[in-house]
C-alpha positions, 0 to 999 in steps of 0.5 A, a space after each residue: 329798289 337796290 335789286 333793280 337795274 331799272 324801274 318801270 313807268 307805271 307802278 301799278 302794272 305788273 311785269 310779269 304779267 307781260 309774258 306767257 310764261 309758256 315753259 313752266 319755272 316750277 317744274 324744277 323738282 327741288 321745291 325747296 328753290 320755287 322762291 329763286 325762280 325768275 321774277 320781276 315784280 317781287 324780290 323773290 317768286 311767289 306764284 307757288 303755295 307754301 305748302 309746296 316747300 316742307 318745313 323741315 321742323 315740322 317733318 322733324 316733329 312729326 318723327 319725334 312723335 312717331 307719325 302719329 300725326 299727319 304733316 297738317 296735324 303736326 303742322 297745326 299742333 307746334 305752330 297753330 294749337 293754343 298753350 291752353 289746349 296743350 296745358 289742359 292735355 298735361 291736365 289729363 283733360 284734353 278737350 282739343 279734338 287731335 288731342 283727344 284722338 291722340 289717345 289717353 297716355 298720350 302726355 306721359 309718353 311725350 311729356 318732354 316734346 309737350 312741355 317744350 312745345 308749351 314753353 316755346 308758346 310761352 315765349 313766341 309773342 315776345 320773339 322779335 327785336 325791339 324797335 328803336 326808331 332811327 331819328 332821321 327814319 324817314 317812315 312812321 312804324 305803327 308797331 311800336 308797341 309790339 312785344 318783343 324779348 326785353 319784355 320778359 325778365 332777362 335773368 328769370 328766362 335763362 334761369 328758366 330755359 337753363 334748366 329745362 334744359 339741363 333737365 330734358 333727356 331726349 337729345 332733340 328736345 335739348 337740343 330746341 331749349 338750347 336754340 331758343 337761349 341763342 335765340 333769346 339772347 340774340 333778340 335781346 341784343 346779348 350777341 356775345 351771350 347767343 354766341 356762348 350759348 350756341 357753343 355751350 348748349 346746341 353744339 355739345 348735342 351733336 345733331 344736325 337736324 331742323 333744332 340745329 338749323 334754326 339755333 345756327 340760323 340765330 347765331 348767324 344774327 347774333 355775329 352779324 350784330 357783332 360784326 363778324 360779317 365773314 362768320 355770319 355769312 357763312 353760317 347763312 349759308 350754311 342754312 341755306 344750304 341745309 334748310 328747305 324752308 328758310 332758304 329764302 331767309 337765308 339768302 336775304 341774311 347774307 351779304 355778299 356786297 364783294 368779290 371777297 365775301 364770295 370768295 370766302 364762301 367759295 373758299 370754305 366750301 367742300 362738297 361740289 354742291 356747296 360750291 354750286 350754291 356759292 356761284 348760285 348766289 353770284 348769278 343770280 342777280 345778274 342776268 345780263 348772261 348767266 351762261 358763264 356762271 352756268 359753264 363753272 356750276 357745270 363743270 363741278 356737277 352736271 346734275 346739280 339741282 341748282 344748276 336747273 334753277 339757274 337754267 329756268 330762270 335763264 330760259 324765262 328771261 328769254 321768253 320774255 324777250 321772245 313771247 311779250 303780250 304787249 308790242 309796244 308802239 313804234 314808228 314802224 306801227 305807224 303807215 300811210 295805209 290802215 290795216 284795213 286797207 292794206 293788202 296783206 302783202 302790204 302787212 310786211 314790216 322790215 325787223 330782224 327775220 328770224 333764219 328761214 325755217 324751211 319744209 322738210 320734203 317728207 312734210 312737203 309730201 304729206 301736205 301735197 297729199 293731204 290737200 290733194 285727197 282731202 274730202 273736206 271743202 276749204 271752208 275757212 281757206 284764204 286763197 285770197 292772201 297771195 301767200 304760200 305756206 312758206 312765206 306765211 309760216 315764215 313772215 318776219 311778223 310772226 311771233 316769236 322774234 327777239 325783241 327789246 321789249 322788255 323795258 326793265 334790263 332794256 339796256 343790258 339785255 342780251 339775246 343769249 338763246 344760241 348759247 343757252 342751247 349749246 349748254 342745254 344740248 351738252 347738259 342733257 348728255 351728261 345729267 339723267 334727269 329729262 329736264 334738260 331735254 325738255 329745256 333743250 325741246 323749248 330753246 328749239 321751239 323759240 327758234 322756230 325749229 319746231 320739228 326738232 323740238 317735236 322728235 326731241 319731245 317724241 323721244 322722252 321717256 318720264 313718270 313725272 306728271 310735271 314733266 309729262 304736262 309740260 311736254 304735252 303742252 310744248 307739243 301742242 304749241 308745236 304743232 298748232 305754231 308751225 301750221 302755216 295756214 289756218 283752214 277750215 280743216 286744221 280749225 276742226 283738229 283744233 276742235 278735236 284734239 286741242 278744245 280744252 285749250 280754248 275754252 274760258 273755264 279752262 284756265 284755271 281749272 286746268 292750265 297750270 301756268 294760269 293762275 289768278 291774283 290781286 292783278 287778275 288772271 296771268 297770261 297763260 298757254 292759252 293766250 299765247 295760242 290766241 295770239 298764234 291764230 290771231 296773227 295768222 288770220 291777219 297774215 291771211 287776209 281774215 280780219 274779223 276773226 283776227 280781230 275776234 281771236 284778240 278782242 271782243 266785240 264790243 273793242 270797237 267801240 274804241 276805235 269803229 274803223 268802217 272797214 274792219 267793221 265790215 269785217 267783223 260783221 261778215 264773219 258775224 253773217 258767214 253761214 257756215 261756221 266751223 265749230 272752231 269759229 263757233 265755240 272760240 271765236 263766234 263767243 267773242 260776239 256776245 257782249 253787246 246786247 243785240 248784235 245787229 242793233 250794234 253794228 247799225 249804230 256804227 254804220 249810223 253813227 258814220 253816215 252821220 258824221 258823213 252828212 249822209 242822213 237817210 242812211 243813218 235814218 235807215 241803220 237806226 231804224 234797225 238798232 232800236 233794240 241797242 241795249 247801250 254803249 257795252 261798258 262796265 261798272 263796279 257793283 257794291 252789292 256782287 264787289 265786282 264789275 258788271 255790265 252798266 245799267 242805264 237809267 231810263 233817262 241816261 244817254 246810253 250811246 242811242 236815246 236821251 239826246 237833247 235838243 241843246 245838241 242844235 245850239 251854240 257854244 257859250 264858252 268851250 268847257 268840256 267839263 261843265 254842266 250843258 247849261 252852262 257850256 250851251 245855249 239854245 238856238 230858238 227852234 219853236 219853228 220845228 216842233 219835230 225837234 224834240 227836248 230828248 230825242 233818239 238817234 233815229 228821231 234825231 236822223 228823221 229831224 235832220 232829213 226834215 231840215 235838210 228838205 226845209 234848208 232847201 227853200 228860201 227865207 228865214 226858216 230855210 236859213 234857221 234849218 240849215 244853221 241848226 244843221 250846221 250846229 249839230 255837225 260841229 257840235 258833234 265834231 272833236 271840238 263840239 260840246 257833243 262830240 261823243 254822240 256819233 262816236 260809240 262814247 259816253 261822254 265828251 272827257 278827253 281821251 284817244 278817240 279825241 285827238 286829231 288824227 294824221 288825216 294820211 296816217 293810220 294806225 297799222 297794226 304790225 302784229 293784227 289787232 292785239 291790244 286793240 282798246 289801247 290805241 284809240 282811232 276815229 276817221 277825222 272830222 269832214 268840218 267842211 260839212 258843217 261849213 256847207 250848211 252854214 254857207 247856205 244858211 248865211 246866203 238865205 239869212 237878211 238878219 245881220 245878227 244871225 248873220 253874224 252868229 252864222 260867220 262865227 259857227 263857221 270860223 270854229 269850223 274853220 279852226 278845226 280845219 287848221 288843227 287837222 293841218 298843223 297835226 298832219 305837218 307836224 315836224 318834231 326837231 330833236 331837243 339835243 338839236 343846238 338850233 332847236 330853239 331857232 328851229 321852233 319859233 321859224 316853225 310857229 312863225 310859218 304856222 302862224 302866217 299860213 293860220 292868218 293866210 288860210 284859216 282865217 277867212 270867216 274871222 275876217 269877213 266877221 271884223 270887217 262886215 259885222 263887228 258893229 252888231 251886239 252878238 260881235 259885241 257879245 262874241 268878244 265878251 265870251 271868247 277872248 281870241 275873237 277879241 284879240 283878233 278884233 283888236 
C-alpha cells in the first residue's frame, strides 16, 4: 500500500481494466524492463509471459554445454530434472529421455557442469532464510515449517562446497560453487562470512557472467543484514543493471527512501546508462509528471532504452485520462429530459472542448466529390440530426478529452500531454529507433490531430512486427475516429477493411492488446472502436444502434425505457441492413430467446402499469413464446455461467403468477415467504382467476373485472378493489413489484428507487454502462386509487369499506414518497446551520405529508375506526396506529 498514492473504493475492481490500453506498453524492444511498464493493480506489470525475459543463467548453461541443448531443454535440466536423473546419468545408466538423446559420453565430457548441477539440487530445498515469527506479527505464516539453510550441517556444507570448490577446473563451474558458499552463508544469517566468501571465492574468478550476477545479488542481502545499506544498495543495482531476469528483484532489494541514497547511486554511477537507470528508479514511482526526469535521461543518451520505458509508462498514464471505459456519473449526467426524448442538438453537455479540429481543403474536396458521385443510396445516413460533419466530428462529447476520471492519483493528476509531445517530437529527431515516432503519431492521435498522426504513420519505414502491428492499428483508429458521420457507405469500408476488428473471436486469437485473466477479457482495440461508433450513432440521432454498438439486447431489462425501446426495435425491424448492422450490431440481438416475444412483453408490461389492459392483453398475446427473463446462472457441471434455465413452475418474467397477486399486505416484508407477506382477498366470485396464471391469462382477468367493475354491487365493488390490489401490489411499494417490470424478484435494488418524476438519466457519452444505471418511469398510484374510489363508492359493507380506504392510503404514500424524492434539497454538511437547516426541512415535509397525503388516513380515523379490520389494521401496522392514537 506504501506505493499507493491513494486506494480504490472497490477492492474487487481491477483498475487497469478501466482503460484500452490502445498503444501497447510491451512493444519497448528490451523485454528485460516488461516488469516496469505502467500498472495499477500490482506492483509491478504482469500482463506479458516469462519466457519473454531470457533468464541469463540459463543462457550461460546452454553456452557451457556448447548449445547441445535448446533454451527450453537447458532450461528443464538446471532448474526442473530430479538429482536422481542426473545421479543415474553419472551411473552411466540415463533413463531421462534428454539424457539419453544427449548421447553416451555425455557425463565424462561434462562431468564438473553435472556433478555441480547435482549439488546445486541437493542444497535447492533447504535455500531460504528461516522464519523467526515477529511477536507482535500481526498474520499467521503456515510455513513455518519449511526447510531452510540452518537445517543442513553448517560446517559439513562449507567443508563440502569448499572443496568442490577447490577442485573444479572450469572457471564457470568454480566460480557457481563459490556463489552458493555466499549464499549459504547469507541465508543462514553468517553476513559477515558471505561477505568473505564472496571476496575469497567469486571475486578471484574474474568473470562477470550469470554465476557472477547471482553471488553479488546475495552479497547485496548479506550487507543489508549487516547495515551497510549504501554498499547493498549499489551492489542491487548493479544487478539490476547487468541482470535480465532479476531486475525485478533488484528493484524491490534496493531502498532508496532518500535524496541521499539516490545520490550515492548516482554518484558512482560512470556510464550515461547507469546514470539512466539511477534517474529511471527516482521517476518511476512518481507520476505526477515524469517529463522532467525524462529531459535529465535525455540529455545523457537520446537513445537509451530505459528512457523508452519511462516514455510508455507516461503515454499510459495519459491514456487513462483520455481513453476511461467508465464515465462516472455526475451532476452534468443528470437532465430534465431523457436521452430518448432529447433532440440531438440537446445531447450537448458544456465540458472542457478540446481545440477545433478543423478540415483541411483537400479532405473537404474529396468528401464534396465523394458524397456528390457516390453511386451508393444513404442507406444508414442521419440527415435527421441537424448536425454537419464538422460539429459532429468535433462535439465536446467525443471521446477523447482529458478527464479526472481516474480516481487513484485524483488529486495529483496532471495533464501532461503538451509537454510529453514536445519531448517525444525532439526525441525522435535525436534516436534511430521508430519507437519514438510511433509515440509521437499517438500523442497526435490523443489530440485529435489525426491526420498528422496519419502522415507521421505514413512515413515510417520498420522490419519490427511489433511496431508494424502497432502502426497498423493506430492508423485504423485514425481513420475510423476522424470519421465525422458514420453511413451506410463508411459502414461497408468497415466491413471491407476493418471486420476482423469487430468480431468476437478476434480478441483473443489476434488483437494483442486483449488478453484474458482471473478478471475476465481486458478492454481492448476493439472495445474502444465499439465505443467510437457508439457515440457517433448517438450524436446522430440512431439510438438503437447506439445502444446496440454498447450493449446487448437483453440490458433493457434493466432499464425499458419506452422510447429507447422503439428504438431499438426499429432497427431489429429495418429491412435493409448493412452487412456492418447485420454481423456487428444485429448479433447484438441474440440473447433473448424469441425477439419478438421480448419486446411484446416490455410494451406489455408498460401498458400494464398504465391501466391499459386491452393493449397489454393484445402484446401478450404475441409473447407466448418468451423464453424467460435473459439472465444467467453459475453451472457446477460447465464451471461457468450459462443462461438460466427455469423450472416448469418458476416465474420466469411471463407465466406462474399467483392469484396472491389481487391480495392485501399483512405487513411490508419484501424478503418473506408470499404467505407470510400476503393475504387472499376472497375471489371465488371469478372463477376466471386462477391459482397461477400467465401475464396474457392475467390481462384477460383484468379486462373481465374492469367490465364487471363497471356495474353496480358487491361484485362490482369486489372486482374493481381486486384491481386496485393488483396495480398497488405491482407498484415500487407492492410485494410484487417486479412482475411488470422485466425482473425476477422484488429484492432491492436500482429499478426500485423513486425516480425524479421530472429528471431522467442522461446519458452524456450514448448508452455506454447501460445495466449500471437503473431507470423505471414512476409508478401512476393514482390508478390504483381510481379503482379503489370506484370500489368504495359501490361497496355498503363498512369493513370492506374500511380495507378499501386503507389500500388507498398505501397509495397515497407512495404518492408523498414521488414528492419528497422530487424536492429533495441536500444542504452541505460543512453548512454550521446544517442541523437548523434539516429539522425546518422535515418539519415543512411533515406539515405538507399531514396536509396533503393523508386524506384517506383521516377518513379512516374519523368514519371507520370502530370496525374490527380498524382494529386488526392497528395491530399489524404500527403507523396506523400511531396516527389513530
Amino acid at each position: 500500500m506504501l506505493f499507493y498514492t491513494g486506494s480504490q473504493a472497490c477492492a474487487w475492481s481491477d483498475p487497469d481494466y478501466e482503460y484500452f490500453n490502445l498503444f501497447t506498453q510491451s512493444i519497448i524492444k528490451d523485454k528485460s524492463y516488461l516488469p516496469f511498464l505502467h500498472s495499477y493493480s500490482t506492483r509491478f506489470y504482469t500482463d506479458f509471459k516469462s519466457s519473454e525475459i531470457p533468464d541469463e543463467n540459463i543462457d550461460a548453461w546452454k553456452r557451457l554445454f556448447n548449445n547441445q541443448f535448446s533454451y527450453a531443454e537447458t532450461d528443464y535440466l538446471v532448474n526442473k530434472m530430479s538429482i536422481n536423473d542426473l545421479n543415474a546419468l553419472k551411473k552411466e545408466n540415463p533413463v531421462n529421455p534428454l539424457l539419453v538423446k544427449a548421447g553416451p559420453g555425455f557425463y565424462q565430457k561434462y562431468s564438473e557442469a553435472i556433478d555441480y548441477l547435482i549439488e546445486a539440487k541437493y542444497l535447492e530445498p533447504y535455500m531460504r532464510v528461516k522464519y523467526v515469527a515477529n511477536p507482535d506479527a500481526f498474520y499467521y505464516n503456515e510455513n513455518q515449517n519449511t526447510q531452510n539453510a540452518t537445517d543442513l550441517d553448517y560446517q559439513k556444507t562449507i567443508s563440502a562446497l569448499t572443496s568442490l570448490y577447490h577442485a573444479a577446473h572450469n572457471p564457470e563451474i568454480k566460480q557457481r560453487y563459490g556463489y552458493q558458499l555466499v549464499r549459504f552463508n547469507h541465508y543462514t544469517r553468517n553476513y559477515d562470512a558471505a561477505v568473505n566468501a564472496f571476496k575469497t571465492y567469486v571475486q578471484p574468478v574474474r568473470l562477470k557472467g550469470a554465476p557472477y550476477i547471482m553471488a553479488l545479488d546475495q552479497l547485496a542481502g548479506a550487507q543489508r543484514g549487516l547495515g551497510l545499506d549504501s554498499e547493498a544498495n549499489w551492489n542491487f543495482f548493479q544487478v539490476f543493471r547487468d541482470s535480465r531476469s532479476r531486475k525485478e528483484s533488484a528493484f524491490v532489494s534496493m531502498k532508496l527512501s532518500d535524496t541521499a541514497s539516490f545520490n550515492n547511486i548516482l554518484k558512482r554511477a560512470q556510464t550515461g546508462e547507469d546514470k539512466n537507470m539511477a534517474y529511471f528508479l527516482l521517476g518511476y514511482d512518481d507520476f505526477t509528471n515524469p517529463i522532467p526526469v525524462m529531459e535529465k535521461m535525455y540529455e545523457i543518451n537520446p537513445d537509451s532504452e530505459i528512457l523508452k520505458v519511462m516514455a510508455v509508462r507516461s503515454i499510459n498514464e495519459l491514456e487513462r485520462s483520455y481513453l476511461p471505459i467508465y464515465y462516472y456519473t455526475t451532476n452534468n449526467s443528470i437532465t430534465e429530459t431523457s436521452p430518448s426524448d432529447a433532440t440531438v442538438k440537446d445531447r450537448t453537455v458544456p465540458v472542457a472542448a478540446p481545440e477545433k479540429n478543423e478540415l483541411s481543403f483537400w479532405q473537404k474536396l474529396v468528401r464534396f466529390f465523394k458524397n456528390l458521385f457516390s453511386s451508393k443510396e444513404k442507406r444508414g445516413s442521419a440527415s435527421g440530426s441537424g448536425k454537419d460533419d464538422d460539429e459532429l466530428l468535433n462535439n465536446p462529447d467525443r471521446i477523447p478529452v482529458f478527464t479526472k476520471n481516474n480516481y487513484y492519483y485524483d488529486q495529483q493528476q496532471k495533464d501532461f500531454l503538451d509537454d510529453l509531445e514536445k519531448f517525444t517530437d525532439k526525441a525522435k529527431g535525436k534516436s534511430g529507433d521508430e519507437y519514438w515516432q510511433i509515440a509521437d503519431a499517438y500523442l497526435k492521435f490523443l489530440k485529435k490531430d489525426y491526420q498528422e498522426s496519419t502522415e507521421i504513420l505514413q512515413s515510417i519505414k520498420t522490419s519490427n512486427p511489433e511496431y508494424q502491428e502497432q502502426i497498423r492499428r493506430m492508423k485504423l483508429l485514425n481513420d475510423i475516429v476522424s470519421q465525422p458521420r458514420i453511413d451506410a457507405d463508411y459502414e461497408d469500408t468497415l466491413m471491407n477493411n476493418y471486420a476482423s476488428y469487430f468480431k468476437e473471436q478476434h480478441d483473443q486469437k489476434k488483437d494483442s492488446t486483449a488478453n484474458t485473466d482471473y478478471y475476465g477479457v481486458t478492454p481492448s482495440t476493439k472495445d474502444f472502436l465499439k465505443d467510437v461508433l457508439a457515440n457517433r450513432y448517438f450524436l446522430q440521432g440512431e439510438d438503437g444502434k447506439s445502444f446496440l454498438m454498447s450493449n446487448k439486447l437483453s440490458d433493457l431489462q434493466y432499464g425499458p425505457d419506452l422510447n429507447l425501446v422503439k428504438k431499438v426495435e426499429a432497427f431489429y425491424r429495418k429491412p435493409d441492413k448493412t452487412e456492418f448492422e447485420k454481423q456487428i450490431i444485429a448479433k447484438n440481438l441474440d440473447d433473448v430467446g424469441n425477439i419478438d416475444a421480448f419486446f411484446s412483453v416490455i410494451y406489455g408490461d408498460h401498458a400494464m402499469k398504465s391501466g391499459d389492459f386491452a393493449s397489454a392483453k393484445a402484446y401478450y398475446a404475441k409473447a407466448q413464446n418468451f423464453s424467460g427473463i435473459p439472465r444467467m446462472e453459475w453451472s457446477e457441471q460447465a464451471n461457468t455461467v450459462v443462461p438460466m434455465k427455469y423450472a416448469a413452475t418458476a416465474y420466469n418474467g411471463f407465466s406462474n403468477i399467483p392469484d396472491l397477486v389481487f391480495g392485501h399486505n399483512v405487513w411490508v416484508s419484501y424478503t418473506s415467504s408470499p404467505q407470510e407477506s400476503m393475504e387472499e382477498e376472497d375471489h371465488s366470485a371469478f372463477p376466471f382467476i386462477k391459482p397461477f396464471m400467465n401475464k396474457l391469462e392475467l390481462a384477460d382477468a383484468l379486462l373481465r373485472l374492469k367490465e364487471i367493475g363497471n356495474g353496480k354491487g358487491t361484485q362490482a365493488a369486489k372486482a374493481n378493489q381486486l384491481i386496485g390490489n393488483l396495480l398497488y401490489n405491482t407498484s415500487i411499494l407492492g410485494y410484487y413489484r417486479q412482475i411488470f417490470v422485466m425482473d425476477l424478484d422484488n429484492t432491492n435494488g436500482g429499478k426500485y428507487d423513486f425516480q425524479n418524476l421530472k429528471k431522467k438519466i442522461n446519458y452524456q457519452y450514448y448508452y455506454k454502462n447501460f445495466p449500471d444505471l437503473s431507470y423505471l418511469e414512476p409508478d401512476h398510484f393514482d390508478l390504483a386509487i381510481g379503482y379503489y374510489n370506484k370500489a368504495l363508492k359501490q361497496s355498503a359493507d363498512r369493513e370492506q369499506k374500511t380495507r378499501i380506504l386503507f389500500q388507498m392510503a398505501s397509495a397515497e404514500q407512495g404518492k408523498y414518497y414521488q414528492y419528497e424524492t422530487n424536492n429533495t434539497i441536500n444542504t452541505d454538511y460543512s453548512d454550521p446551520k446544517w442541523s437548523e437547516k434539516e429539522d425546518a426541512r422535515q418539519k415543512q415535509l411533515n406539515e405538507i405529508k399531514n396536509q396533503e397525503y393523508r386524506t384517506y388516513f383521516t377518513v379512516l380515523k374519523n368514519q371507520y375506526s370502530d370496525t374490527q379490520t380498524a382494529q386488526k389494521l392497528m395491530g399489524s401496522c404500527s403507523y396506523f396506529d400511531y396516527f389513530m392514537k
